[in-house]
C-alpha positions as CSV (number, residue, x, y, z in Angstrom):
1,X,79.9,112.3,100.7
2,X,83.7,111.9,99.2
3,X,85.4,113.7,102.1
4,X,83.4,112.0,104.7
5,X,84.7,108.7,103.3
6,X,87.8,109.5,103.3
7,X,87.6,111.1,106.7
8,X,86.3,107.5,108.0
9,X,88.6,105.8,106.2
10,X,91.8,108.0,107.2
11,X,90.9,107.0,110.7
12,X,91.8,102.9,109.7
13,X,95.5,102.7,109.9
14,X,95.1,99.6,107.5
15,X,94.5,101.9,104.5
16,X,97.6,104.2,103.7
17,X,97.1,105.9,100.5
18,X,94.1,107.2,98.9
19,X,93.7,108.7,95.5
20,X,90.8,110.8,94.5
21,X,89.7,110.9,91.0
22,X,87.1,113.6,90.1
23,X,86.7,115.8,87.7
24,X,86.3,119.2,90.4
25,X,90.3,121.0,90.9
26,X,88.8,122.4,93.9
27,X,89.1,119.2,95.9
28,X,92.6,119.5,96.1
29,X,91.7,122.8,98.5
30,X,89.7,120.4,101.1
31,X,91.0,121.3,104.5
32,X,91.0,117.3,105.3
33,X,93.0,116.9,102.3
34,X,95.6,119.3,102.8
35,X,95.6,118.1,106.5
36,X,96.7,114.7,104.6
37,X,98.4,115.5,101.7
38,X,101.0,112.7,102.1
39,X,98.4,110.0,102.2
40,X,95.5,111.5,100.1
41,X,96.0,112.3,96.2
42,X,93.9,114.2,94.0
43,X,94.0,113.2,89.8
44,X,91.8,115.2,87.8
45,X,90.0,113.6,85.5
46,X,87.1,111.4,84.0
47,X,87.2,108.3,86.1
48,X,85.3,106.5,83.0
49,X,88.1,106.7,80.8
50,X,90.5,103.7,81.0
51,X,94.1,106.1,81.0
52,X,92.9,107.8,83.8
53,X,92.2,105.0,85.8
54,X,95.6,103.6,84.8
55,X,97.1,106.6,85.9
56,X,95.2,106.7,89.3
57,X,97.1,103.0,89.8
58,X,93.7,101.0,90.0
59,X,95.6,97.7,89.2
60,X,97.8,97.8,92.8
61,X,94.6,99.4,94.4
62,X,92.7,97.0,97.1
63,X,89.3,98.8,97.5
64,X,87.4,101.0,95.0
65,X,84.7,103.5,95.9
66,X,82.3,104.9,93.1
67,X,80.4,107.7,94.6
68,X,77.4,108.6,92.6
69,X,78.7,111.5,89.7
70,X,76.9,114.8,90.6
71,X,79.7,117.3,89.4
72,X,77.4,118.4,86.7
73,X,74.0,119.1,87.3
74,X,72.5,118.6,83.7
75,X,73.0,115.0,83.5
76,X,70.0,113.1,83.9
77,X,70.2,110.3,87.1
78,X,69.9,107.8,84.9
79,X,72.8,109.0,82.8
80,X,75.0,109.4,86.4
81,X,74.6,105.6,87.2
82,X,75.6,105.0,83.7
83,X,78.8,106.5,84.0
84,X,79.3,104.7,87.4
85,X,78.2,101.0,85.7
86,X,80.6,102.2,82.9
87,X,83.8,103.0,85.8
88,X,82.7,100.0,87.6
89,X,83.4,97.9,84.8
90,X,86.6,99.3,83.8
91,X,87.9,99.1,87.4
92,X,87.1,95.0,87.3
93,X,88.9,95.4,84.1
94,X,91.8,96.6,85.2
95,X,91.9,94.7,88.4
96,X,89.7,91.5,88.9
97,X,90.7,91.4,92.9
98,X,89.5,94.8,93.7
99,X,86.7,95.3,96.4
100,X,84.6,97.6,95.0
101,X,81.7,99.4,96.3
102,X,79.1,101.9,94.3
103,X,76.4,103.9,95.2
104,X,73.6,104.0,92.9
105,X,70.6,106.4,92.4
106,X,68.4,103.2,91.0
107,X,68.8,99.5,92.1
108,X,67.5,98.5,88.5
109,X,71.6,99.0,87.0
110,X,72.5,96.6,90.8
111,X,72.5,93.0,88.2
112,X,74.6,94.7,86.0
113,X,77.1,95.8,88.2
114,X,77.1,92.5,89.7
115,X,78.1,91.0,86.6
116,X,81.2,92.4,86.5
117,X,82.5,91.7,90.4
118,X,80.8,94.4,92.0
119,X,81.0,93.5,95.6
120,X,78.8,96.4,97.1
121,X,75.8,98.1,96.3
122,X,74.7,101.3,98.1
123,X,71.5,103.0,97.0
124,X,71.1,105.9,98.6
125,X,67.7,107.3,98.8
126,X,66.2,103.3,99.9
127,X,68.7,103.3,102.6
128,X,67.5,107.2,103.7
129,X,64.2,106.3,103.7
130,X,64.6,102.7,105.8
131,X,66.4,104.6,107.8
132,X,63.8,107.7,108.7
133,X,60.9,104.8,108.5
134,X,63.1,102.7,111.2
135,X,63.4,106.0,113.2
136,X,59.2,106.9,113.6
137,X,58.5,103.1,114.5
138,X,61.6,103.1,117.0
139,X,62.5,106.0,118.5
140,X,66.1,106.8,119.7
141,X,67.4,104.8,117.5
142,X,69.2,107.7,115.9
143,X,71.9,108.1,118.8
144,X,72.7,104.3,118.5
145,X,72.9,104.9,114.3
146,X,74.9,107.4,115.1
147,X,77.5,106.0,117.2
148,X,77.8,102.8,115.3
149,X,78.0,104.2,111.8
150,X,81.6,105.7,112.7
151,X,85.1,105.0,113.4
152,X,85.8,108.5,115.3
153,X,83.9,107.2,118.8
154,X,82.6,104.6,120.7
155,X,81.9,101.6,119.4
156,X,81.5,100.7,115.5
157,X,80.8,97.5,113.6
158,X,83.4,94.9,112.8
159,X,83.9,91.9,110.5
160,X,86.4,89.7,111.5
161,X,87.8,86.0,111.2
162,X,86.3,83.5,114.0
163,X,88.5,83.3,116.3
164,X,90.4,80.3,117.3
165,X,88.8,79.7,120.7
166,X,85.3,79.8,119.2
167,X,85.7,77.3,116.0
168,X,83.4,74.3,116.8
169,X,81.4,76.7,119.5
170,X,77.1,77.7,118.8
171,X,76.5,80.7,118.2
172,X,75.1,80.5,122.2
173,X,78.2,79.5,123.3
174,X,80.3,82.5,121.4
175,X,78.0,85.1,122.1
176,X,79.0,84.9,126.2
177,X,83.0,84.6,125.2
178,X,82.7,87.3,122.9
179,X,81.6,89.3,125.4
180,X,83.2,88.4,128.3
181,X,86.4,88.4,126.2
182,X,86.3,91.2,123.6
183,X,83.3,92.9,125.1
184,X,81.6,92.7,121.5
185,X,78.0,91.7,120.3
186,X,77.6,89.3,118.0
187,X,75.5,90.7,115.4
188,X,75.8,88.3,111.9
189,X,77.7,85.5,110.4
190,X,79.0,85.2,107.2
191,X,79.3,81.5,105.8
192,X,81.0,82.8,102.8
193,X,79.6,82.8,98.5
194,X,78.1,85.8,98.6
195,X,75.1,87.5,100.7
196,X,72.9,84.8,100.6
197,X,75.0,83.7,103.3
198,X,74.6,86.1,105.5
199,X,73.2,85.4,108.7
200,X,71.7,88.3,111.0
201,X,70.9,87.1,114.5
202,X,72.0,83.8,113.8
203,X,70.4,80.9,115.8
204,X,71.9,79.9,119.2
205,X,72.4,76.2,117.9
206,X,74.7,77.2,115.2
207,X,78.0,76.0,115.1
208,X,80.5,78.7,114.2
209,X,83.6,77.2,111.5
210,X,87.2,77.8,110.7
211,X,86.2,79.4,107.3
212,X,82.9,81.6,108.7
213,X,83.4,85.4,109.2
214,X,81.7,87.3,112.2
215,X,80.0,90.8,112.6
216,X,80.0,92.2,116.0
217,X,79.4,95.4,117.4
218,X,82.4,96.8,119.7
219,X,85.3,98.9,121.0
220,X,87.5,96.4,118.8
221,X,87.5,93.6,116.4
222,X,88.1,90.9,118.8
223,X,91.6,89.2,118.3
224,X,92.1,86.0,116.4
């Protein structure tokens, strides 16, 4: 799953650099890596160990990602997501204003990780099996998946400030400027403190404020 992040990511001019710290050389052979060696670095190393984070500059970093460890087969899935509670926690350390996201193999370690600042959880295997379950009851779906879960195509999901024309607006009222506008589709709100406050499919009566963030499905984050 690491080269396909970073092959998603690449594709966001808003993130320049990227350095990849795993303990496997032969990632440094990756054809998308070579492609980008001037934006993607590989350190070798255990990214639970506090010098090697150091060295892999997590304290100017903006975004962490901690992919689930499977370089060695014998450890145990419980002992992966240890390691990854372990190098979530020393990342927070280092750097209390990271975003960082993890993928877990059990959602029992998600209040721990929590603890320490973790913004995002991923569990894989829960969100393989909504997804297949999702696909029986509606079929399709997967081509619409497909072209919204990435950044190479068509259109994609975006989170965005409110923009200025629609502070003070419902939720009813936003929905036809955004896409008569932007020619995006409202999807959530965000009213901020965590995602409690999440809205999906808000209600139409809802009145959108300077401070909310939207999620809308488009070409383009609409401009603010």
């Amino acid at each position: 799953a690491g080269e396909l992040v970073i092959e998603e990511l690449i594709h966001e001019s808003k993130y320049q650099h990227f350095v990849v710290v795993a303990e496997r050389p032969e990632l440094e052979e990756l054809p998308l890596f070579k492609r980008n060696e001037n934006r993607v670095f590989v350190l070798h190393g255990d990214f639970t160990r506090l010098d090697v984070l150091k060295q892999a500059g997590v304290d100017r970093a903006s975004v962490a990602i901690l992919l689930a460890d499977d370089s060695k087969q014998e450890r145990t899935l419980q002992d992966r997501d240890a390691r990854t509670v372990l190098g979530a926690m020393l990342i927070e350390k280092l750097n209390e204003g990271i975003y960082t996201t993890v993928q877990l193999h059990n959602r029992d370690n998600e209040t721990s990780l929590r603890r320490v600042g973790v913004e995002e959880v991923i569990v894989s295997d829960e969100y393989v099996g909504n997804i297949m379950a999702s696909v029986v009851r509606n079929r399709g779906i997967v081509s619409v998946l497909d072209e919204l879960l990435t950044a190479k195509r068509g259109h994609q999901f975006y989170k965005s400030d409110v923009p200025k024309k629609l502070v003070g607006k419902t939720v009813g009222e936003a929905m036809q400027i955004l896409k008569s506008d932007y020619d995006c589709t409202l999807i959530a709100i965000d009213r901020g403190g965590g995602a409690h406050n999440i809205v999906v499919n808000p209600s139409n009566d809802v009145v959108l404020e300077a401070d909310y963030k939207i999620m809308v499905a488009g070409e383009s984050a609409p401009k603010v």
